[in-house]
C-alpha angles and dihedrals in degrees: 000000000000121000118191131140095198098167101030133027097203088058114079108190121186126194120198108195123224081352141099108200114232090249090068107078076058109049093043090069092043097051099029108013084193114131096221085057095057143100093234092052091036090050091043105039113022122017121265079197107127095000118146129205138241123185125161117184131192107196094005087293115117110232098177121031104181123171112191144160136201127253096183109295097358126090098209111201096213090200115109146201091010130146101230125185109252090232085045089059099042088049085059094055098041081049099052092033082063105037105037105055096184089051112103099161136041118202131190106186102205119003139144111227132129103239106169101144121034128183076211134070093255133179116202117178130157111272113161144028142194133158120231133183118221108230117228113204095265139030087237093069092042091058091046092053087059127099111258096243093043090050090044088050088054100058105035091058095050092044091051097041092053086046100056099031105053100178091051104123120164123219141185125226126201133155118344081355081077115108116197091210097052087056093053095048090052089046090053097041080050092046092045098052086038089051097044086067087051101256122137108226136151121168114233081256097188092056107043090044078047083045103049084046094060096033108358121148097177123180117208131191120203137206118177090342081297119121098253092164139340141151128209119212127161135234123235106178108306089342132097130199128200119218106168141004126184145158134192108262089228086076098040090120083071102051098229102172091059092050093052094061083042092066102030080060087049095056098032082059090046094058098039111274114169099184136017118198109203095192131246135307136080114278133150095213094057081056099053094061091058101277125173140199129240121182122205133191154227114234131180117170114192128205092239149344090262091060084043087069094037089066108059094155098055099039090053098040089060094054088050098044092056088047096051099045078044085057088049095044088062087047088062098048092047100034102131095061121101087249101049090046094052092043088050089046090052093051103045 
C-alpha cells in the first residue's frame, strides 16, 4: 500500500495494489449505493482478481473509491453508473498519470461528471442509460405524483384481477427466503414474452440466481401456488435495482406485470427505499411511474496529445461506440415502425 496527497494536502489518497481491503464493500455503498459499483456485482459478473484500489478521503471521509485494473497502456475503473466530482476525477488522473509510468490512458466506462475543461487531452461521449424513480416517504406521495390515468389503470386492474383470481397473493423473497426455481420461472416467463417478438434472448441464468442470493429483493405473484408474475431486483444501501419482470401470458387480461412493479414499489417504499432504478430502454410505461432518466458516460483522459494519437484504437472506438448507441437510441424511440423491427431482428 502507497499513501501520498501530492495536489492537495487536505486530501489523503491510498492506493492498495492487486487488493481490495476488507472496508470497501462497505464504503462503496455508502459513498455510491449503486449496484454496478459494488463487491457482490463485481464478484458475480466481472472478476475482482488483480484489482487494485484507489480511495482518497477529506475529513476521513472517502470522497472517490475507484477499483481499476490495467489492459497495456490503459488504466480501466471498473465502477459503473456513478455520479463522480469533476476535481475528484482529475486527482485521479493526476494520481495515476504520477505513480503508473506505462499508463497512457484513464478510462471510466460509464460515469456521470461535468468535465468541460481538462488540463488533459479527454474524450467524453454517452454511453449508457437507465430510468429511476425517485421515492417519496410514503406510498401515498408517490400515487399522487402520478398521472390520473396512470393511477385509475392501477387500481382497476388490481382490483379486477383480485377479484377474479381469488387465490392471487403476492409475496417478497430475500436472503434464504430466495428460492432458485421461482427465479427461473420468472426468467422463462421473461424469455418466452421477449422471443415471441422474435427476439433471442437468454438471461445469464447462473449469475443472476448467484446475484439475487447475495442481494436479491424478488416479488412473486401467485395463482394457485403457481409463479403467475414476479420481478427480481437487488439492494444496494437504500437503492434497488430491477433486473427482470415478467408475467405468464395466460393471464395477460389482468396486467399482471404492471401490478407486480405496482406492489414491489409499494414495499421498496415501505422499507425505505429512496430510489428505484427500473433499468434501460425506452419504454412508455417506465415512464409512466415516474421514471427518470439518468445519462452516463464514457470517459478516457490521456497524458498528452501526443498518447492521444498513439491510441487510435481507443480514440476511434470511442467516437464509434457513442454513434452507434445514438443509432440505437433512435431504434428505441421509433420501435414499432417496419424499419426499426427488422433492424432490431438483424441484430439479435
Amino acid at each position: 500500500m502507497t499513501s501520498d496527497s501530492p495536489q492537495d494536502q487536505e486530501a489523503a489518497v491510498a492506493c492498495y495494489r492487486s487488493e481490495i481491503p476488507s472496508f470497501i464493500e462497505e464504503e462503496l455503498v455508502a459513498l455510491y449505493g449503486m449496484l454496478h459499483s459494488s463487491l457482490p456485482f463485481f464478484e458475480i459478473f466481472r472478476s475482482t482478481q488483480g484489482l487494485s484500489c484507489y480511495v482518497c478521503r477529506m475529513g476521513g471521509r472517502p470522497v472517490a473509491i475507484f477499483l481499476f485494473s490495467f489492459n497495456g497502456n490503459c488504466l480501466e475503473v471498473v465502477n459503473e453508473m456513478i455520479e463522480v466530482d469533476r476535481d475528484e476525477v482529475l486527482r485521479f488522473a493526476r494520481y495515476a498519470f504520477a505513480t503508473f509510468p506505462q499508463v497512457d490512458l484513464v478510462r471510466f466506462k460509464a460515469l456521470k461528471a461535468s468535465i468541460r475543461e481538462c488540463e488533459y487531452p479527454f474524450q467524453q461521449y454517452p454511453s449508457k442509460q437507465t430510468l429511476c424513480i425517485a421515492l417519496p416517504a410514503t406510498m401515498d406521495e408517490y400515487m399522487a405524483s402520478l398521472g390520473r390515468s396512470t393511477r385509475t389503470t392501477i387500481q382497476y386492474k388490481g382490483n379486477k384481477a383480485r377479484r377474479e383470481l381469488p387465490s392471487l397473493r403476492v409475496e417478497f423473497r430475500t436472503g434464504d427466503q430466495i428460492d432458485d426455481a421461482e427465479l427461473l420461472k420468472i426468467m422463462c416467463l421473461s424469455e418466452a414474452k421477449i422471443n415471441a417478438r422474435q427476439v433471442k434472448l437468454r438471461y445469464d441464468r447462473k449469475r443472476i440466481c448467484a446475484l439475487a442470493r447475495r442481494c436479491g429483493f424478488i416479488t412473486v405473484l401467485l395463482v394457485d401456488d403457481c409463479v403467475a408474475a414476479g420481478s427480481i431486483a437487488y439492494r444496494t444501501g437504500e437503492h434497488y435495482f430491477g433486473e427482470v419482470t415478467a408475467y405468464d401470458s395466460r393471464y395477460e387480461r389482468y396486467s399482471l406485470g404492471k401490478m407486480c412493479a405496482d406492489e414491489t414499489i409499494r414495499e421498496v417504499v415501505a422499507r425505505g427505499a429512496r430510489r428505484l432504478y427500473l433499468g434501460g430502454g425506452t419504454f412508455d410505461y417506465k415512464e409512466r411511474l415516474r421514471g427518470e432518466l439518468v445519462s452516463m458516460d464514457e470517459l478516457k483522459i490521456y497524458r498528452s496529445h501526443w498518447g492521444m494519437m498513439a491510441n487510435p484504437r481507443h480514440t476511434a472506438g470511442t467516437i464509434l461506440g457513442a454513434r452507434i448507441r445514438a443509432c440505437k437510441d433512435v431504434l428505441h424511440r421509433h420501435r414499432s415502425h417496419a424499419l426499426a423491427r427488422l433492424a432490431f431482428a438483424a441484430y439479435y
